[in-house]
N, C-alpha and C positions, 0 to 999 in steps of 0.2 A: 327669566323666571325659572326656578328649580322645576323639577320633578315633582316635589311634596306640595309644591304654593297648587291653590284653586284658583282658577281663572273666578272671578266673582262677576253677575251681571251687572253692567248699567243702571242707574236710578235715575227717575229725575224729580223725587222727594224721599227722604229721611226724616223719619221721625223717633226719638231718643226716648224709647219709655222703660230707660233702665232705673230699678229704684222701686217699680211698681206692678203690684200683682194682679190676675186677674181678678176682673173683665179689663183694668184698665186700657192695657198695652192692647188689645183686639178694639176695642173700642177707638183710640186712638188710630190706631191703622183704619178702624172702618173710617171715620172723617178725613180723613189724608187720602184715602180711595178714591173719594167723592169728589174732590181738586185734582186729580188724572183723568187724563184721556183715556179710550179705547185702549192697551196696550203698552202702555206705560208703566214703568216701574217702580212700587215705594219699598225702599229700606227700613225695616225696624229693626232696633236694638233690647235686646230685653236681659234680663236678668233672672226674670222670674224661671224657675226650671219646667215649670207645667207649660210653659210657652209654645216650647217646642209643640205639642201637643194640640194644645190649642188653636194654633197657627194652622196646623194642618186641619183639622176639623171646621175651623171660619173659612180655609180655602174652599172644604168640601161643600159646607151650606151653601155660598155666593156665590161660585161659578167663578172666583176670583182664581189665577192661576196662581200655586206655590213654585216658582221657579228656582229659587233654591234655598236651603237651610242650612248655615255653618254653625255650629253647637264650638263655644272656646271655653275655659278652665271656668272663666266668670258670667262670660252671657253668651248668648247667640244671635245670630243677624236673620232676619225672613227676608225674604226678594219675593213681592208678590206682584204680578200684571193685573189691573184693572181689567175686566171681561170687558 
């Protein structure tokens, strides 16, 4: 692995809500939440560019942890843990 590459966390669900603006994509991540355990990790894909954003402020409401956020040309990825 380079220098530039990000090591990305573990997931053990993905859900692809590119295509789609908000509420949807938080919405969808909150129901893929609710199928993780304690600590577990779901990926989303978004497109939408508020995402970024929103992502962070649905971590802050829930107590859900944003473990981490890669922003690319077209969309970005969320890594959040189930609380």
């Amino acid at each position: 692995m380079s220098g530039s590459e990000q090591s990305l966390p573990e997931f053990q669900l993905e859900v692809d809500a590119t295509g789609l603006k908000c509420p949807l994509p938080i919405l969808r991540a909150k129901k893929a939440l609710a199928q993780l355990e304690s600590g577990q990790v779901l990926k989303v894909i978004t497109t939408d560019p508020n995402a970024v954003r929103d992502f962070q402020a649905f971590a802050r409401q829930t107590g859900n942890a944003l473990v981490a956020q890669v922003t690319g040309a077209d969309n970005a990825l969320h890594f959040m843990a189930r609380r």
